[in-house]
N, C-alpha and C positions, 0 to 999 in steps of 0.2 A: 350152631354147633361148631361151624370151622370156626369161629372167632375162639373161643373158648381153646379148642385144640391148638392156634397159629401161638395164643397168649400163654400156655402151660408148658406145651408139648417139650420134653427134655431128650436133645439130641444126643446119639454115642458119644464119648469121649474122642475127642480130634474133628467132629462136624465142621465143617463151616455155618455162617451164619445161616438161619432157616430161609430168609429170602434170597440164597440163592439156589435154591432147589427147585426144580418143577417138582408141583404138589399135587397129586391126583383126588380127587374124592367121593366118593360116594355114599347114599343112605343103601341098608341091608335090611330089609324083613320079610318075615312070613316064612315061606318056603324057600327062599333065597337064604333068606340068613341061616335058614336049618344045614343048607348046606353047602355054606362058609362053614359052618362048624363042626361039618362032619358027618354031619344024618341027625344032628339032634340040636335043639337048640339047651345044649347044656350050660349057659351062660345064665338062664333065664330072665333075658332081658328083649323088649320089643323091639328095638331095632339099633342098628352098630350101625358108626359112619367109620366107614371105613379109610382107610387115606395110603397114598405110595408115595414117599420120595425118593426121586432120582436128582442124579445129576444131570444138568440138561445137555444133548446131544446138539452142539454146536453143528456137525457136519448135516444134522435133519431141520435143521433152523428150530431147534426147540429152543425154547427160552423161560427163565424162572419164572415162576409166576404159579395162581391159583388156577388149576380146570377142575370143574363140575363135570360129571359122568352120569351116567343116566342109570348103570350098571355097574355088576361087576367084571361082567367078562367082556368089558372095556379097560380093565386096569391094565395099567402096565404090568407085566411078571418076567422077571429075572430069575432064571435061576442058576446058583451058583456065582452072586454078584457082590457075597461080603454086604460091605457096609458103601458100596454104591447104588444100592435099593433098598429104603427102609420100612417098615410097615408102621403104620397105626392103627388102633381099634380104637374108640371112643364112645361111650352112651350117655347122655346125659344123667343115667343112672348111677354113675360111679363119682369117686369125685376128681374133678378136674385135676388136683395138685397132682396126680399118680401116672397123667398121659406120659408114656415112654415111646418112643420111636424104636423099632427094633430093627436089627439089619437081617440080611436074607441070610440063608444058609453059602458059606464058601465052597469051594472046592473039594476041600476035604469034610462036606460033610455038618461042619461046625459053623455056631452062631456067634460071629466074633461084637463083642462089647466096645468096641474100639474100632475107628478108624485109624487104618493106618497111612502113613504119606502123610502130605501135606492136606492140611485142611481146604474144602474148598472154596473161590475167592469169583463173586461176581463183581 
């Protein structure tokens, strides 16, 4: 599924290229994904990979690349980080063309469509 995801996935407007983000991911089911969703699996699908991009934290020696996660409450979470933490959900149940990366809520609240600044450059 991360292949599918790396080859669709459509970044905010002003992204940088997707390889230079550290890319987190993981699978979600059962009870886990009931509550990703909220208490309900109202998606009605068996299981979401789920994904985070960041920007990599040069001063933690992060660096772009693919990690695998075991969980969810191993992801990275941001909050209040704009469009320097992006979310994905992905099922094989949907179809590929439509994976959108979405950024975190800003400060004020709001889900910005857009990176602003400069894009980012590995």
């Amino acid at each position: 599924m991360i292949d599918t995801v790396e080859k669709y996935v459509k970044l905010p407007k002003g992204a940088g290229p997707l390889r230079c983000y550290k890319r987190y991911y993981t699978v979600v089911r059962g009870k886990d994904l009931e509550e990703l969703l909220g208490g309900s699996n109202s998606l009605g699908v068996s299981e979401l990979l789920v994904g985070r991009y960041r920007e990599p934290d040069g001063n933690a020696g992060e660096r772009a690349g693919i990690e695998w996660l075991t969980d969810t409450s191993t992801l990275p979470e941001i909050h209040d980080a704009g469009c320097t933490d992006m979310r994905v959900w992905y099922t094989s149940e949907w179809p590929a063309e439509k994976i959108i990366a979405l950024c975190s809520l800003d400060f004020s609240g709001n889900m910005p469509d857009e990176i602003g600044g400069k894009p980012l450059t590995c």
